[in-house]
N, C-alpha and C positions, 0 to 999 in steps of 0.2 A: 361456583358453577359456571362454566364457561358460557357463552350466549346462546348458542342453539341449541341446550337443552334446557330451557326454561319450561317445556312441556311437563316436566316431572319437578318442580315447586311444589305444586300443592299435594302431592302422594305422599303416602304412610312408608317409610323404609319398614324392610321386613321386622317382622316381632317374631323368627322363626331363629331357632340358636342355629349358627351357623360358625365356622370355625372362623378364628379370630383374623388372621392372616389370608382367607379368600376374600372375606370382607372389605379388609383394607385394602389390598390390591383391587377390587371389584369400586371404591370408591374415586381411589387414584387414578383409574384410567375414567371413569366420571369425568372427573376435574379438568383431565388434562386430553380427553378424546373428542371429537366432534362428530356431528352425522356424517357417514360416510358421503362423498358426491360422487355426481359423474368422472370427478376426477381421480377418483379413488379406483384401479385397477379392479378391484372384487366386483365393485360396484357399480362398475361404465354403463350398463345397461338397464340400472334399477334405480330410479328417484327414490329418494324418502326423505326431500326433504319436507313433503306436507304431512307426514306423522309429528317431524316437529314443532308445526303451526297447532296442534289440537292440546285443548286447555285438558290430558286426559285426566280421570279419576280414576282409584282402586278402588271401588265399591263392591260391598258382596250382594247378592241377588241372590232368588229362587227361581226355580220352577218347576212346576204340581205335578210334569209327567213327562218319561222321555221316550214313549212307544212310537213317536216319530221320529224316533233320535239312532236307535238302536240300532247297529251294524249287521250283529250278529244277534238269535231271540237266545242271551248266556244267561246261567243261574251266577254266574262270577264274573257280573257287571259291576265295577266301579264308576263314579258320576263325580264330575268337579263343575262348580259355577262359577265363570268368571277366576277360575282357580284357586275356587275353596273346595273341599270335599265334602258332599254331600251327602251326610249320612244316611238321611232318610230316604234318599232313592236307590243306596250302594248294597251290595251284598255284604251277609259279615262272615260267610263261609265259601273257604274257598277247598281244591285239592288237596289231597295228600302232599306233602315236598312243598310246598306251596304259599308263602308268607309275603301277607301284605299288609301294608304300614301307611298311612298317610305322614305327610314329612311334621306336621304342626302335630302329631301325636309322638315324636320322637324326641328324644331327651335331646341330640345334638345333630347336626346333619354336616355328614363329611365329606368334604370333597377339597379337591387338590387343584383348582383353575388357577390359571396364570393370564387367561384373558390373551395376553399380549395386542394388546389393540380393539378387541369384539366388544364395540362398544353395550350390542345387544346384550351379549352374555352377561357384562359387568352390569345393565340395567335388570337383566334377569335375576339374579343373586342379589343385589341392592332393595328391589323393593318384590323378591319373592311372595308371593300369595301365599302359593301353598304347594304340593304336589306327593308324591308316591313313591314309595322304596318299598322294589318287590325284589323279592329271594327264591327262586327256584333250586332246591336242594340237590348236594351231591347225587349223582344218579337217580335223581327223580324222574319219571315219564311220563308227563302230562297231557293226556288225552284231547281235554276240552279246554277249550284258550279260554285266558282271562280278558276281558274287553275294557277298556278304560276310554268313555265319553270325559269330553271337554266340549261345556257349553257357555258360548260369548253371551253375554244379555246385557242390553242396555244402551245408555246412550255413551261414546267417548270413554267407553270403559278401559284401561290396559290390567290385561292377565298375566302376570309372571309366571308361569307353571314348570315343575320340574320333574321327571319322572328319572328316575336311578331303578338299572335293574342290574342284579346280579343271578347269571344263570350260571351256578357252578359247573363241577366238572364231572364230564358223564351225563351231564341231563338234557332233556328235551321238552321244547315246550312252545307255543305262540301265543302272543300278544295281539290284539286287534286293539287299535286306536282310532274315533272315530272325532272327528273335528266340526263339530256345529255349532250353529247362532240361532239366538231366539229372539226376534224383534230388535235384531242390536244393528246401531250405527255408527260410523267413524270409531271404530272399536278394536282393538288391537290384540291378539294373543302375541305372545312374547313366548318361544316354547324352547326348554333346551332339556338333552336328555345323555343320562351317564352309564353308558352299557359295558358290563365286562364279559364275555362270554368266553367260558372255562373250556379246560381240556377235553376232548372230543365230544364238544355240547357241538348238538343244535337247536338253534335258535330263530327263529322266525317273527317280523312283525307285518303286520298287514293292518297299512293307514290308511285312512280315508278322508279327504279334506274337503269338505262341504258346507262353507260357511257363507252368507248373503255377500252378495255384493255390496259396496260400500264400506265392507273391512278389510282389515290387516291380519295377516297373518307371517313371523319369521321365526323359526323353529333351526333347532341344530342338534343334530343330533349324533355323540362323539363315543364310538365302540372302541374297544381293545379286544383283540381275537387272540385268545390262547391255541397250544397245542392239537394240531386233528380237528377244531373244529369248523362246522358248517355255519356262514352268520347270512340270512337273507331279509329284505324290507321289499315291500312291494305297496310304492306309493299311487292311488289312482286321488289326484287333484281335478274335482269337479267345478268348485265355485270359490268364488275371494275377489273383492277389487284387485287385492296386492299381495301376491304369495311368494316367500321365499325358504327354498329347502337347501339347509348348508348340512348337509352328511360328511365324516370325516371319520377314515377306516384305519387304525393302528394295528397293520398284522405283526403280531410280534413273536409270533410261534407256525414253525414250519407246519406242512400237512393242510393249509387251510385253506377251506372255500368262502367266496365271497360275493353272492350275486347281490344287485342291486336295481331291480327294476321300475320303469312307472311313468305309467299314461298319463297325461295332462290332457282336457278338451275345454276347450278356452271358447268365447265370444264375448259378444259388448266389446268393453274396453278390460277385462280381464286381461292381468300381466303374475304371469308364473316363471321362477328365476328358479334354477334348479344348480347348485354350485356340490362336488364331488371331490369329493380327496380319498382315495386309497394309497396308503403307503405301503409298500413290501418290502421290513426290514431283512425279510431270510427266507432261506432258497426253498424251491418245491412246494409253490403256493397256486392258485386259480384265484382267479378275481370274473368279472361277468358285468357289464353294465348293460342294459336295454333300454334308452330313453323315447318314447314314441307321444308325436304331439299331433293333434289336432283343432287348429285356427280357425276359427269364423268371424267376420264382421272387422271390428279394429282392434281386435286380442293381440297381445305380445307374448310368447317365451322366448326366455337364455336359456342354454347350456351350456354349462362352462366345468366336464372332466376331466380334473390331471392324475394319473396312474406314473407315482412313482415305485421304481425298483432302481434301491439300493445296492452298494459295489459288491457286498457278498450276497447278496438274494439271486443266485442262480437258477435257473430251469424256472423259470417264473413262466405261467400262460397267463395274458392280463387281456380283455376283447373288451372293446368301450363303444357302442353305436350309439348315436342319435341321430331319429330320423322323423321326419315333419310334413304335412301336409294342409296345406294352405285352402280354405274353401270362400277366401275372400282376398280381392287384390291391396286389400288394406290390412290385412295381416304381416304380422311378421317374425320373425323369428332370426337370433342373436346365437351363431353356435360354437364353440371352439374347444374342441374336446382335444386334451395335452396328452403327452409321455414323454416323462423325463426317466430314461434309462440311464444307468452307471452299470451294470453288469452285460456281459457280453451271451452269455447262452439262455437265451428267454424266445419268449413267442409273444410278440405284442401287437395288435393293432386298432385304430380307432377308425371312424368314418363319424363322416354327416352328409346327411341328406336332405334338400327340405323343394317341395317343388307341387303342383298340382294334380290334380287328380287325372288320370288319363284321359284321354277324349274318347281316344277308341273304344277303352272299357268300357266308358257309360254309352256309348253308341252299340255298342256288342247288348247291353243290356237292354237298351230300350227296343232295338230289333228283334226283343224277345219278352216284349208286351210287357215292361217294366215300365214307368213312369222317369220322368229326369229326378224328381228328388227319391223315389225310390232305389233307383241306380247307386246315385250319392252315398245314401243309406246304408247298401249293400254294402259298397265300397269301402267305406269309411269305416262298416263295425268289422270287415275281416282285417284291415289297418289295424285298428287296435286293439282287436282280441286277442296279437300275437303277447300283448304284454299280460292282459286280466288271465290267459291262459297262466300264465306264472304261478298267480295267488294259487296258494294250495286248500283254502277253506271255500266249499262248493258252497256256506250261508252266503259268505263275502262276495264268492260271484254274480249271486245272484239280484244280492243288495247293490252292486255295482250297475248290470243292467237292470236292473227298475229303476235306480236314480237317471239311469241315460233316456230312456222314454219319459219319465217324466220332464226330463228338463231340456232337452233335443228334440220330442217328439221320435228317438228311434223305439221301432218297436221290434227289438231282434231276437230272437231265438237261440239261445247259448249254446245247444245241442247243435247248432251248426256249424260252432267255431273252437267248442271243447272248453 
């Protein structure tokens, strides 16, 4: 075990069957990886190296009720602790088309990682908890999404969690993920997820990451898009000491759309790292990124999108924004959004923006018997309603502003901003 992962000594490697050879590659890059540093290009902007200072444990926990947990009020809520599944809060019926498995009820769990260096990934698959293999069936139509809580509890706890979905081809359906803590501290979700989404499926997830301050949280989560179809995530990042989203988009079949949107609203000392890979193997594809932050106090976000298109991926439209507003001069914000083109007839552009709040806005506002932080307010939810606009489940929006009043104090009205 090389030196600075001495934090995972005293863990359980997984007792989940796993194929024999992601194992061994998942242990070998163990042996031979270290924690990413500041010197490490992915990582210039993201410490971790005090995850590796915490003595952590895999311990399973409970807890008696998740009605403060709940994203969406779903009869096809699934529940994991500490990334065990947890029956007795889970649903055991779900849709038509519609098959769900927890992984520690499966006879073997397959998957094809090569890791090549993700030292996470290989800690993820190394001491897996547990997690979820959902099957949305050929031409299935799925009305009501299925929700899948993950809940941190404890002290120094790490969760390995893995959710695999396969939404064949022809079908439609949404996923809501909802990311919470229960009384947990210096605690770590470890999250990574294996999506295929079939020939003119669409597909939709809508996450939600809401965990105490004082944890960890680094999730990755790696699609393959077949033929014709639509793949969209819409991330709203509320709370986390330390959040990082590494999404990576394998378009491998022409015809496909691919949006990727999601609000972060950061204070404290909150730091959310948000890292993007879309690749365009083939021609006559849409890609869409909308990354929108808002900073208070000594919060941090990165941004860091590269959109490739490859030499025969012709007539490619690929648009990549991040844009940022600052409501504290100790904020900051890390942005550099890429395009590496090889093909000559495409439509491609990125931007970043990151800057303060108008003066004159909030002066037009107050000249019209607003208050200064009600101005702000103003300001700040038509900011970032342009992404919660996105989410297409109206529970989810709503669940989104009630968590902003409660934890901001805004008190906004959706029907203003749609």
């Amino acid at each position: 075990m090389n030196n600075n992962l001495k934090f995972i000594t005293g863990l359980t490697p997984t007792k989940l069957s796993v194929n024999t050879a992601a194992q061994k590659n998942a242990s070998h890059v163990l042996d031979t990886t270290e924690l990413p540093t500041t010197r490490t290009e992915a990582w210039k902007y993201t410490r971790v190296a005090k995850i590796g200072k915490i003595d952590f444990k895999n311990e399973a926990s409970t807890v008696t009720s998740i009605d403060d947990k709940k994203v969406i009020d779903s009869p096809h809520t699934l529940v994991f602790v500490n990334g065990r599944f947890s029956k007795e809060l889970s649903a055991d019926t779900f849709p038509a088309g519609v098959s769900v498995k927890p992984l520690s009820t499966l006879d073997g769990i397959s998957t094809q990682e090569e890791f090549e260096g993700d030292i996470f990934g290989a800690l993820n698959l190394a001491y897996l908890n547990d997690g979820l293999h959902i099957t949305i069936e050929k031409k299935a139509v799925v009305e009501e999404p299925i929700q899948v809580i993950h809940i941190l509890k404890g002290e120094a706890q790490l969760s390995n969690f893995k959710v695999q979905i396969d939404a064949e081809d022809f079908s439609k359906a949404t996923v809501v993920q909802g990311f919470f803590s229960d009384d947990a501290s210096n605690s770590f979700v470890n999250y990574t997820s294996d999506i295929q989404v079939g020939v003119n499926t669409h597909f939709t997830i809508e996450k939600i990451q809401d965990e105490e301050a004082g944890n960890f949280h680094i999730g990755t989560d790696s699609v393959s898009q077949g033929k014709d179809s639509t793949f969209t995530i819409n991330t709203i990042t509320l709370n986390g000491s330390l959040v990082r989203n590494n999404l990576n988009i394998d378009v491998i079949g022409e015809n496909c759309t691919t949006n990727l949107n999601c609000g972060y609203l950061l204070k404290e000392k909150q730091h959310v790292d948000n890292h993007t890979v879309v690749d365009h193997r083939v021609p006559n594809c849409n890609s869409n990124e909308l990354y929108k932050g808002v900073m208070d106090e000594n919060s941090t976000a990165v941004f860091n999108g590269k959109v490739f298109v490859r030499q025969d991926a012709q007539k490619i439209n690929a648009f990549q924004s991040n844009r940022n507003v600052l409501l504290s001069d100790n904020a900051t914000v890390n942005s550099k959004p890429e395009l590496e083109i090889y093909a000559d007839d495409v439509k491609c552009s990125h931007g970043s923006t990151t800057g303060q709040l108008d003066d004159d806005a909030i002066y037009y506002l107050r000249a019209r018997g607003l208050s200064k932080s009600a101005a702000v307010q103003l300001l700040v939810s038509a900011f970032i309603a342009e992404v919660i606009a996105e989410v297409g489940n109206e529970d989810v929006k709503t669940y989104i502003y009630k968590r902003l009043n409660e934890r901001f104090g805004w008190d906004i009205n959706p029907e203003d901003f749609g």
